[in-house]
Biopython code that builds the backbone (N, CA, C, O; Angstrom):
import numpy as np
from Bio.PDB.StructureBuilder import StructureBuilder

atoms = [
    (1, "UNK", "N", (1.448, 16.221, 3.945)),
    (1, "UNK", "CA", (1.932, 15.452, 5.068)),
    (1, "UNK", "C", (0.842, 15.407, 6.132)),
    (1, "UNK", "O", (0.310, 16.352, 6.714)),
    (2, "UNK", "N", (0.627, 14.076, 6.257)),
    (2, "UNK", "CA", (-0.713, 14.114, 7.743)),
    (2, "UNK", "C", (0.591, 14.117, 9.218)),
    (2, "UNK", "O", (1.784, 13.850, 9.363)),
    (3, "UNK", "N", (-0.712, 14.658, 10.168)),
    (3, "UNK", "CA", (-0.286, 14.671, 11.040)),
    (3, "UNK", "C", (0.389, 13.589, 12.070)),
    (3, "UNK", "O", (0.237, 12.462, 11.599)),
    (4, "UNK", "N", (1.019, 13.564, 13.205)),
    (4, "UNK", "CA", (1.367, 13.070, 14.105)),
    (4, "UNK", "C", (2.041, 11.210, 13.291)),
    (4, "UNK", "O", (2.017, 10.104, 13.831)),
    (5, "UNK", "N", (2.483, 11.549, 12.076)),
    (5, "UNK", "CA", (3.620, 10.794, 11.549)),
    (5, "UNK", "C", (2.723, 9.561, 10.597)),
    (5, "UNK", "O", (3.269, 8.662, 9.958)),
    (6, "UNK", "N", (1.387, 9.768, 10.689)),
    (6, "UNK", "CA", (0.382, 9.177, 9.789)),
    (6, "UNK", "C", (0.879, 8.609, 8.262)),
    (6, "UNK", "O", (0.879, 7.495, 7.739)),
    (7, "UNK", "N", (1.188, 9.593, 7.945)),
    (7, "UNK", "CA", (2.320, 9.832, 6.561)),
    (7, "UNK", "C", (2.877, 8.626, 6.381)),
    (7, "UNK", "O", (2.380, 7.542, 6.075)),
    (8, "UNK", "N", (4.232, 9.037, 6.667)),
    (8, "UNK", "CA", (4.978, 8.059, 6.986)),
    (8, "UNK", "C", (4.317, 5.997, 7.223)),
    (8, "UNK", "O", (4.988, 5.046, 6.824)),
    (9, "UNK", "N", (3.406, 5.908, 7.695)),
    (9, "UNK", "CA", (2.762, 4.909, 7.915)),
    (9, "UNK", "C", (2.212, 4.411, 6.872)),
    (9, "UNK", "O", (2.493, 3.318, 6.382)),
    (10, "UNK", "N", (1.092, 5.475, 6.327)),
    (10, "UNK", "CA", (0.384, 4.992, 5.090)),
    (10, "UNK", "C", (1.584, 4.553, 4.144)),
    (10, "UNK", "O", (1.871, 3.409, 3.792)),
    (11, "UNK", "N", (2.250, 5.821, 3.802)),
    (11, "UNK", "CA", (3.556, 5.261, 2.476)),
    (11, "UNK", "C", (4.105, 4.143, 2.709)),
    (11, "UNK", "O", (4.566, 3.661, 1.675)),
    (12, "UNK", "N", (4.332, 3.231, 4.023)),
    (12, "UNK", "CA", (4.628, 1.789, 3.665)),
    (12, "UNK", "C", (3.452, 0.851, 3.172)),
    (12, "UNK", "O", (3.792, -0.264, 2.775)),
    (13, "UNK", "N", (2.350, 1.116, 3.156)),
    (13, "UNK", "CA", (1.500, 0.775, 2.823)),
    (13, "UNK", "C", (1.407, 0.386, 1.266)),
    (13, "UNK", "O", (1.895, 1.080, 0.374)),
    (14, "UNK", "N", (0.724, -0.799, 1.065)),
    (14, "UNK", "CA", (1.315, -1.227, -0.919)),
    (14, "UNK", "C", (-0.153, -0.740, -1.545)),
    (14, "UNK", "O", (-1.278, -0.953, -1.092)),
    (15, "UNK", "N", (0.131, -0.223, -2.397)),
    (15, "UNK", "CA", (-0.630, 0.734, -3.484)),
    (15, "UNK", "C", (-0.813, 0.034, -4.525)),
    (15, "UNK", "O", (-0.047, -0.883, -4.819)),
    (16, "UNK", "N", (-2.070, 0.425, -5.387)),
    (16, "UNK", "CA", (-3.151, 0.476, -5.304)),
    (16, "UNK", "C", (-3.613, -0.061, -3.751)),
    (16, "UNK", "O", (-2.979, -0.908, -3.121)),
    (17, "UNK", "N", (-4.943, 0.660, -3.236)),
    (17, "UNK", "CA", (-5.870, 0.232, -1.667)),
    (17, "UNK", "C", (-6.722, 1.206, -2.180)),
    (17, "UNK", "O", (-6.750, 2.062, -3.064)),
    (18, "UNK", "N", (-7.788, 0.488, -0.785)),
    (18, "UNK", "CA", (-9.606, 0.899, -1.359)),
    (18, "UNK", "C", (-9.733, 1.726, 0.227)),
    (18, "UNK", "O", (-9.122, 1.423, 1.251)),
    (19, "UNK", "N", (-10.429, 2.512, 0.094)),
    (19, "UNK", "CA", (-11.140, 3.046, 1.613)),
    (19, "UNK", "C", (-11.004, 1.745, 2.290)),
    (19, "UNK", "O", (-10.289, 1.796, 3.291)),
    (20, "UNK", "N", (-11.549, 0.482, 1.979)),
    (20, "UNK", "CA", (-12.187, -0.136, 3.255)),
    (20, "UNK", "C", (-10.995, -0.556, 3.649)),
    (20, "UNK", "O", (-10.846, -0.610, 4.870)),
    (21, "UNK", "N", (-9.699, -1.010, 2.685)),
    (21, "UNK", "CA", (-8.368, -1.571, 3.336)),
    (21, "UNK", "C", (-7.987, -0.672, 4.457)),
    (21, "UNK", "O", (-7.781, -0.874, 5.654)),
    (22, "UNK", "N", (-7.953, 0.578, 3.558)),
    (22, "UNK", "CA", (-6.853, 1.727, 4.599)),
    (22, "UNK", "C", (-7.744, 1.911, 5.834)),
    (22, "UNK", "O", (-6.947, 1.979, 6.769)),
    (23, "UNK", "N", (-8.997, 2.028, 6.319)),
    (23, "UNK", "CA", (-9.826, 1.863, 7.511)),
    (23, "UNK", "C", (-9.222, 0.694, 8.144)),
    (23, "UNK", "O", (-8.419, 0.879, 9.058)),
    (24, "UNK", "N", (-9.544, -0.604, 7.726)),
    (24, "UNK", "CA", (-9.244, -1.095, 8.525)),
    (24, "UNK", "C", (-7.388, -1.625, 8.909)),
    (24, "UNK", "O", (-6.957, -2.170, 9.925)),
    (25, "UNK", "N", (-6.844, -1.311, 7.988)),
    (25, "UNK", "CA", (-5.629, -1.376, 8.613)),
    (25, "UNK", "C", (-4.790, -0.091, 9.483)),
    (25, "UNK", "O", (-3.889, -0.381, 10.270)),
    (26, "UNK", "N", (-5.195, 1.308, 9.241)),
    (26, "UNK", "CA", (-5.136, 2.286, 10.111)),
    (26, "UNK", "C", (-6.230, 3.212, 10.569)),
    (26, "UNK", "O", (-5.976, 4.378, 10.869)),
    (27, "UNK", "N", (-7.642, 2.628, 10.637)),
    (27, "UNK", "CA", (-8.575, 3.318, 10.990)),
    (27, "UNK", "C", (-8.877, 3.630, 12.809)),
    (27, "UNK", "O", (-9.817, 4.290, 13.252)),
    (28, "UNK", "N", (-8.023, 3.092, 13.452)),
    (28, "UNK", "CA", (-7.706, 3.112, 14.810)),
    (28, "UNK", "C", (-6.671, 4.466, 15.305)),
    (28, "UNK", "O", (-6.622, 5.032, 16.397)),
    (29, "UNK", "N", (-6.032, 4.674, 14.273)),
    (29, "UNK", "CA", (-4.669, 5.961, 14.256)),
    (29, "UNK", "C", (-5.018, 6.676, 14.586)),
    (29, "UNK", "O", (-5.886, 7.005, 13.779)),
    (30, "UNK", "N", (-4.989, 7.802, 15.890)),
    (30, "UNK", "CA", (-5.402, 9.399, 16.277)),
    (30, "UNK", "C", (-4.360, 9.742, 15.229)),
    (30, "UNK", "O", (-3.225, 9.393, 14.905)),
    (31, "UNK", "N", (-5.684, 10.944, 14.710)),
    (31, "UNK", "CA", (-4.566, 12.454, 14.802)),
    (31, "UNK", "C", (-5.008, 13.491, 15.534)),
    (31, "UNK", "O", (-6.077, 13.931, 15.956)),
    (32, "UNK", "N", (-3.948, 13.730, 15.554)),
    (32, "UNK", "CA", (-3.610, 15.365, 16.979)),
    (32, "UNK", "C", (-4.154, 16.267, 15.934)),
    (32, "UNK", "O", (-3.469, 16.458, 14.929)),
    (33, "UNK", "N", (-5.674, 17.025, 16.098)),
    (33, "UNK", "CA", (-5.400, 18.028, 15.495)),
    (33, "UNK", "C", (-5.405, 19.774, 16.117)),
    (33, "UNK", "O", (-5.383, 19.712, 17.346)),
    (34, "UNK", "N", (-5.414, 20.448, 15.897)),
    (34, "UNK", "CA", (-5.183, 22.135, 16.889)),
    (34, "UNK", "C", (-6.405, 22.029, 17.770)),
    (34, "UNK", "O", (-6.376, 22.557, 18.882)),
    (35, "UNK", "N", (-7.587, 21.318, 17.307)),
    (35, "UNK", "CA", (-8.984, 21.669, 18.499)),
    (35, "UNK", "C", (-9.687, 20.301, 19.079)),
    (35, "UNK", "O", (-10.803, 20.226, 19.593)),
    (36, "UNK", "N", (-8.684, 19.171, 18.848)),
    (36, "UNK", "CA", (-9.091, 18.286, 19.099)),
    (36, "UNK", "C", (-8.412, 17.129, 18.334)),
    (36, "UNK", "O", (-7.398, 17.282, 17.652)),
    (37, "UNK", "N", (-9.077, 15.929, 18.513)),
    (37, "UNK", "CA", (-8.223, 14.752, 17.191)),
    (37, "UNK", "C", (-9.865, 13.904, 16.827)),
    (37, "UNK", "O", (-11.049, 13.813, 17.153)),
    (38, "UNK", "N", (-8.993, 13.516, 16.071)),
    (38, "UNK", "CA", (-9.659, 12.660, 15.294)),
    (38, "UNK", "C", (-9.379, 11.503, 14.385)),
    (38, "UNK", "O", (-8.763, 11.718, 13.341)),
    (39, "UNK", "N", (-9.977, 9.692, 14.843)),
    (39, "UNK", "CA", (-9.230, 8.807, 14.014)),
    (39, "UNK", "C", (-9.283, 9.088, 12.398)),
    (39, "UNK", "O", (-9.800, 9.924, 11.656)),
    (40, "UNK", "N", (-8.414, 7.858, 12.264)),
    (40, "UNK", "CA", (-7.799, 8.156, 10.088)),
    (40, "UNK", "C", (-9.209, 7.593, 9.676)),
    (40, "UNK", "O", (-9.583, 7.926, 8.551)),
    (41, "UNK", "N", (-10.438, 6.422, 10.752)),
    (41, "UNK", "CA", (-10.983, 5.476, 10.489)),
    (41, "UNK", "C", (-12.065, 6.848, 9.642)),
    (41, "UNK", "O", (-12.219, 7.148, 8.458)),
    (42, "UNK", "N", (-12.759, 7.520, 11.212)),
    (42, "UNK", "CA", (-13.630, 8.789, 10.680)),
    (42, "UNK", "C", (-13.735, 8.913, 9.977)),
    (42, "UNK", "O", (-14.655, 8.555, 9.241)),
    (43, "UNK", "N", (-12.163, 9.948, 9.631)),
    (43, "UNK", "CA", (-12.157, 10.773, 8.480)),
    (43, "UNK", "C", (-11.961, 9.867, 6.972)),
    (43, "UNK", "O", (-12.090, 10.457, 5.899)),
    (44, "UNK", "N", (-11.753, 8.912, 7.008)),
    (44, "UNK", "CA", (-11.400, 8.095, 6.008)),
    (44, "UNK", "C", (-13.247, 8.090, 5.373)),
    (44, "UNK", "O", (-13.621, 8.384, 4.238)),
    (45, "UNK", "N", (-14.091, 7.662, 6.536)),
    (45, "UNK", "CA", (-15.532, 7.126, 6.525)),
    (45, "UNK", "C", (-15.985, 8.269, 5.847)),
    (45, "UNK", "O", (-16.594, 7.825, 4.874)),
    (46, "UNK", "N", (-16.028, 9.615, 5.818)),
    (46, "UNK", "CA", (-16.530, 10.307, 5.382)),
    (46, "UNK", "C", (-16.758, 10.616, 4.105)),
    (46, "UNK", "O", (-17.636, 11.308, 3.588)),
    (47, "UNK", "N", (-15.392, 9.707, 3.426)),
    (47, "UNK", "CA", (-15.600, 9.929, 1.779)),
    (47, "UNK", "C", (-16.372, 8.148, 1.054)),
    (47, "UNK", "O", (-16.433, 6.994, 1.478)),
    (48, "UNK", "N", (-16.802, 8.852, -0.152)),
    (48, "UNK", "CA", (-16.967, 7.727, -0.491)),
    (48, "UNK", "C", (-16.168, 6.798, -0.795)),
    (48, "UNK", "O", (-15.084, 7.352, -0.979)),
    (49, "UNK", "N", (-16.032, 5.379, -1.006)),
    (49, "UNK", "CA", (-14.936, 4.350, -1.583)),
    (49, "UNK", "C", (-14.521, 4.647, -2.799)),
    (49, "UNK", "O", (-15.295, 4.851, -3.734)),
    (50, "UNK", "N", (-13.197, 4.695, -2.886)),
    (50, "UNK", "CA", (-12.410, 4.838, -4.048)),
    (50, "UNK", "C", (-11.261, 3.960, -3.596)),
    (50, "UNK", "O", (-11.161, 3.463, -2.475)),
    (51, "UNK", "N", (-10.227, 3.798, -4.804)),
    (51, "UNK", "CA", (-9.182, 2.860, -4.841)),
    (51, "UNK", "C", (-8.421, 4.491, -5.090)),
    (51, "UNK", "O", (-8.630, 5.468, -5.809)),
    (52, "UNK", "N", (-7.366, 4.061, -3.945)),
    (52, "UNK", "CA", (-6.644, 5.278, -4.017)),
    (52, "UNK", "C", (-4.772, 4.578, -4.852)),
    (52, "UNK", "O", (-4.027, 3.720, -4.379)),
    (53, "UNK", "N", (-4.627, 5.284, -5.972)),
    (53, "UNK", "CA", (-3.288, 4.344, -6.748)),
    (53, "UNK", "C", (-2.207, 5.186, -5.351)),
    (53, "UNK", "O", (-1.460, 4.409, -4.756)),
    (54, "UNK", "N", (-2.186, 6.146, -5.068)),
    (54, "UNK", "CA", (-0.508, 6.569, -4.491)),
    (54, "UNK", "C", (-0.968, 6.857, -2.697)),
    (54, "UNK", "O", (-2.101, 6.947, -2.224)),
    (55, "UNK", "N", (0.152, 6.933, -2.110)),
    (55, "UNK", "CA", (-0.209, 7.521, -1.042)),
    (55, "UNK", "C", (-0.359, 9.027, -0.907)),
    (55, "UNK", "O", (-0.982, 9.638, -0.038)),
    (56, "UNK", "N", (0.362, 9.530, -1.981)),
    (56, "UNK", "CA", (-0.073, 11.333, -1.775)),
    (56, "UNK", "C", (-1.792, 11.331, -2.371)),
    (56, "UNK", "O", (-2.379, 12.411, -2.313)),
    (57, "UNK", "N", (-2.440, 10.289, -2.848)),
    (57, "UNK", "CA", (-3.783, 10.535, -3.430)),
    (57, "UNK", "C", (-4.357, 10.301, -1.861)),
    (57, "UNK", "O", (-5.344, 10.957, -1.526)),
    (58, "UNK", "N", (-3.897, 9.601, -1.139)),
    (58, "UNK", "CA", (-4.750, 9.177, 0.129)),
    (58, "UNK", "C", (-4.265, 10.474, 0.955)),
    (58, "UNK", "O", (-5.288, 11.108, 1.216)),
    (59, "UNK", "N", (-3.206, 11.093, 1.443)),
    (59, "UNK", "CA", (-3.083, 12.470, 2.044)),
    (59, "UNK", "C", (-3.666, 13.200, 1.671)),
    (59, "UNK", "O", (-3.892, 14.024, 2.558)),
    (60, "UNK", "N", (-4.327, 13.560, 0.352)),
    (60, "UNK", "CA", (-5.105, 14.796, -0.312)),
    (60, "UNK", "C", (-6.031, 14.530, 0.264)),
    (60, "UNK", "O", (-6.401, 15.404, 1.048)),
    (61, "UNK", "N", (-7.074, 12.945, 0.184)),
    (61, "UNK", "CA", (-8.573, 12.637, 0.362)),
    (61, "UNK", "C", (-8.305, 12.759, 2.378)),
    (61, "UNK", "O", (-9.450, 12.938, 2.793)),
    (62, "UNK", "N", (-7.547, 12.738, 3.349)),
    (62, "UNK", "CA", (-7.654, 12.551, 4.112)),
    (62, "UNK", "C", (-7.344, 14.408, 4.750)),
    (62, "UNK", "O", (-7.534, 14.919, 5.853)),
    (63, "UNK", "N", (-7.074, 14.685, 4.097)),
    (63, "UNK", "CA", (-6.482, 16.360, 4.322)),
    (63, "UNK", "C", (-7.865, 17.131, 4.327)),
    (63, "UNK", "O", (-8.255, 17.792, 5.289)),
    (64, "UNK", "N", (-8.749, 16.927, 2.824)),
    (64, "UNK", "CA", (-9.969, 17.577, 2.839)),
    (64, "UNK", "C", (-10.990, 16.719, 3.279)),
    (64, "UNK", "O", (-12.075, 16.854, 2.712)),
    (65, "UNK", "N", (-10.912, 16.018, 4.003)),
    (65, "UNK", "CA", (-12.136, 15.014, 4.905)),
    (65, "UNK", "C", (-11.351, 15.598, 6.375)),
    (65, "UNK", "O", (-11.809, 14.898, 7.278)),
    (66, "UNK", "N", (-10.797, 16.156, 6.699)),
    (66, "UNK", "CA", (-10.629, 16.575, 7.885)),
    (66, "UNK", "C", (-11.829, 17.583, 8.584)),
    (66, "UNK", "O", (-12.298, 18.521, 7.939)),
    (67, "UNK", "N", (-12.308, 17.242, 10.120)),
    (67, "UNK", "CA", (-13.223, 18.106, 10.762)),
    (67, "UNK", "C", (-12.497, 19.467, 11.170)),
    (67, "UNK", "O", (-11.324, 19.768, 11.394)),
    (68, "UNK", "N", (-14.088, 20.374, 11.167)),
    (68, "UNK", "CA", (-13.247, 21.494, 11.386)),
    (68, "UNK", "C", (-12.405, 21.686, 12.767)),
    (68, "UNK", "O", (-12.120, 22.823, 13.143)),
    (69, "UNK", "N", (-12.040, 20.600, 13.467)),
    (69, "UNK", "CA", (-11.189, 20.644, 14.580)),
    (69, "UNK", "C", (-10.111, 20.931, 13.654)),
    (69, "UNK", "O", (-9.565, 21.967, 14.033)),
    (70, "UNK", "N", (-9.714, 20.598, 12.895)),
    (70, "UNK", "CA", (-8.194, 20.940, 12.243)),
    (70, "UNK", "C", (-8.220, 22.265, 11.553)),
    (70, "UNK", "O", (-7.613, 22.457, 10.500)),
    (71, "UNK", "N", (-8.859, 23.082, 12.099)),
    (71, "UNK", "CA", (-8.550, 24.820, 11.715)),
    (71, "UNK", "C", (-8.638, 25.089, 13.038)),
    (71, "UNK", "O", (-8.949, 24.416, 14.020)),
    (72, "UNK", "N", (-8.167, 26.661, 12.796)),
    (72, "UNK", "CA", (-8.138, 27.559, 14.083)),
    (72, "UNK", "C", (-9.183, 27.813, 13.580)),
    (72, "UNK", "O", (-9.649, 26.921, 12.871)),
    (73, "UNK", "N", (-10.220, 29.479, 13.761)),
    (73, "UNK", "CA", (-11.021, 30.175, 14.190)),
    (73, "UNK", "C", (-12.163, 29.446, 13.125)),
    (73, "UNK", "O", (-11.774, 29.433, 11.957)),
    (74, "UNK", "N", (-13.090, 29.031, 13.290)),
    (74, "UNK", "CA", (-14.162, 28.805, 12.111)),
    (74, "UNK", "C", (-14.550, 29.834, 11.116)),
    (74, "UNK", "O", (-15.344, 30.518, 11.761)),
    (75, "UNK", "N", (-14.490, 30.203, 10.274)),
    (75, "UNK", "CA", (-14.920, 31.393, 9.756)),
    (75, "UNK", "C", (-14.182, 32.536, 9.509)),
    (75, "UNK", "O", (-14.694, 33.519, 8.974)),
    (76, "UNK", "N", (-12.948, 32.493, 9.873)),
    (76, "UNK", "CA", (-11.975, 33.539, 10.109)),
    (76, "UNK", "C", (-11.354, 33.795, 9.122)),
    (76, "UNK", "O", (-10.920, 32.809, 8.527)),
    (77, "UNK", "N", (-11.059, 35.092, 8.560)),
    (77, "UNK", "CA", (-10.412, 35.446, 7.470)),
    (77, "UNK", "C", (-9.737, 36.352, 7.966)),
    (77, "UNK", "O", (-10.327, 37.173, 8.669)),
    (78, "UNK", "N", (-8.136, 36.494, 7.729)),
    (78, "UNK", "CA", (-7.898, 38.255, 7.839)),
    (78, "UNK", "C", (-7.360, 38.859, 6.370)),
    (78, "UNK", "O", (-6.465, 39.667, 6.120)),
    (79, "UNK", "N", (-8.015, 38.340, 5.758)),
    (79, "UNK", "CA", (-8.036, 38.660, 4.133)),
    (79, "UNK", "C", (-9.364, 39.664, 3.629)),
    (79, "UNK", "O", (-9.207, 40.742, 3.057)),
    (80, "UNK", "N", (-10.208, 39.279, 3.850)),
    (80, "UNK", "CA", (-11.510, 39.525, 3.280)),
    (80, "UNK", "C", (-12.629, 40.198, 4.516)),
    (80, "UNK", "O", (-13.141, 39.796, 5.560)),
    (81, "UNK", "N", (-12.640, 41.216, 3.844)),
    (81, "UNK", "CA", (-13.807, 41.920, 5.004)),
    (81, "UNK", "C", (-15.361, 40.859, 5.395)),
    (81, "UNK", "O", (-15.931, 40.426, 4.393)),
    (82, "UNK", "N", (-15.979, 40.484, 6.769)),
    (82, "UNK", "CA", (-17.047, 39.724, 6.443)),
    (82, "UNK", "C", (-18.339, 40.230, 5.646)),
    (82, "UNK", "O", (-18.762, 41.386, 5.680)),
    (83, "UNK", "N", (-18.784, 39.378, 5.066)),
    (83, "UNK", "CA", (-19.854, 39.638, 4.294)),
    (83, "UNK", "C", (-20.872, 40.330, 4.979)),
    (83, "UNK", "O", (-20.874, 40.447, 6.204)),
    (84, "UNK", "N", (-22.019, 40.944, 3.997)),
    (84, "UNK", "CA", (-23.282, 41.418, 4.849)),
    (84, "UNK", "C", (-23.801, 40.569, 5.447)),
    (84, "UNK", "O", (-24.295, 39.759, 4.663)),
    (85, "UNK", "N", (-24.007, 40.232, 6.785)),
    (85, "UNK", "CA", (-24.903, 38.931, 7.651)),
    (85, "UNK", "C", (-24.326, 37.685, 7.935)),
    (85, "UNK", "O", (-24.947, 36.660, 8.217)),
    (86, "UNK", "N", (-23.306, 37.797, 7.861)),
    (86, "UNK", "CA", (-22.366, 36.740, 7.941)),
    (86, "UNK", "C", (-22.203, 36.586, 9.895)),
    (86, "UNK", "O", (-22.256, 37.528, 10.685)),
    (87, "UNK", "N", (-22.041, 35.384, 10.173)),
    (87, "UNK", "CA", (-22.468, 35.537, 11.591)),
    (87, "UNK", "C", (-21.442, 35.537, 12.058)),
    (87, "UNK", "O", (-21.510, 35.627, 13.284)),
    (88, "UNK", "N", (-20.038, 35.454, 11.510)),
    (88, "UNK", "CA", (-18.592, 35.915, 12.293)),
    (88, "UNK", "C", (-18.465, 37.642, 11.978)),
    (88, "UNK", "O", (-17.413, 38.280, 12.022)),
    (89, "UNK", "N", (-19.450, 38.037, 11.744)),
    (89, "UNK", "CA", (-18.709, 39.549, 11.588)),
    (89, "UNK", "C", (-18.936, 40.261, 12.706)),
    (89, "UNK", "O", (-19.435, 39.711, 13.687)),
    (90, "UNK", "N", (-18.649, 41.392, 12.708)),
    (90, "UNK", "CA", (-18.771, 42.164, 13.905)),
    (90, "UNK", "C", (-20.558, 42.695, 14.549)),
    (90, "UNK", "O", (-21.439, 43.073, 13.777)),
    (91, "UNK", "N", (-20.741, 42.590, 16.123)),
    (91, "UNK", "CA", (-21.841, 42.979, 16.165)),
    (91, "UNK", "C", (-22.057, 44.108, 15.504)),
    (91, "UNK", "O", (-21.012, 44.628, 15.115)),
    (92, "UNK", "N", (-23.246, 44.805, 15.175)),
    (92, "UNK", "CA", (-23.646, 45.780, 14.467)),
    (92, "UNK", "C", (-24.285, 46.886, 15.289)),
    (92, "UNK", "O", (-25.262, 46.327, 15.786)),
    (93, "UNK", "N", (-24.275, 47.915, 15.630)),
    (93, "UNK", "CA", (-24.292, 48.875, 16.535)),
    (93, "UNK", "C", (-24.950, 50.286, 16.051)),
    (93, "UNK", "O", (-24.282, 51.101, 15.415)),
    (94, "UNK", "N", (-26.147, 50.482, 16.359)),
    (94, "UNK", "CA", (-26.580, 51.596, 15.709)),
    (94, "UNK", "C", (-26.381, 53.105, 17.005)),
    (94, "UNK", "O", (-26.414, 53.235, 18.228)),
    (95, "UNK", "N", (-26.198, 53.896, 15.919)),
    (95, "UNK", "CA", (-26.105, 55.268, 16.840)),
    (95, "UNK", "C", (-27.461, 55.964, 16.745)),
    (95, "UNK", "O", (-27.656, 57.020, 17.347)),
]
sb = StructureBuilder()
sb.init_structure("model")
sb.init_model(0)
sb.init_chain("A")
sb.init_seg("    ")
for serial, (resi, resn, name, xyz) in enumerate(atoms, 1):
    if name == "N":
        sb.init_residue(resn, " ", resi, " ")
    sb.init_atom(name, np.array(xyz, "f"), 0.0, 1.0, " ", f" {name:<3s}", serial, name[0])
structure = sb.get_structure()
């Protein structure tokens, strides 16, 4: 599901469409994302042209073409200890 009701919009949209349709018929659309927004046009631009058959194929390609404004912390895991040299880890402190 994209954000701020995007969804919903594309799925009236008639399927089979190419990047350049879906740009220009919703490439103007903000989305709200947690660190900022960003138009569908952008993120659409970022992939190459394909003919997308469904609208859940166009939510997937528009989900992972998202900037990292649509995460919280860059780099942040609270899963996985950071790597050696990894530049989100903790300063390093000698005694």
């Amino acid at each position: 599901m994209l954000p701020n009701g995007a969804g919903e919009v594309i799925d009236d949209h008639e399927y089979p469409a190419t990047t350049e349709e879906l740009i220009e018929a919703y490439g103007d659309r903000t989305l709200e994302l947690p660190n900022g927004s960003e138009t569908v046009g952008d993120v659409l631009a970022r992939l190459e042209s394909e003919t997308f058959e469904t609208q859940e194929d166009v939510e997937f390609a528009v989900t992972c073409a998202l900037s990292d404004k649509a995460i919280g912390r860059v780099g942040y895991s609270d899963r996985d200890p950071n790597p050696v040299g990894s530049p989100y880890g903790p300063e390093v402190v000698s005694f």
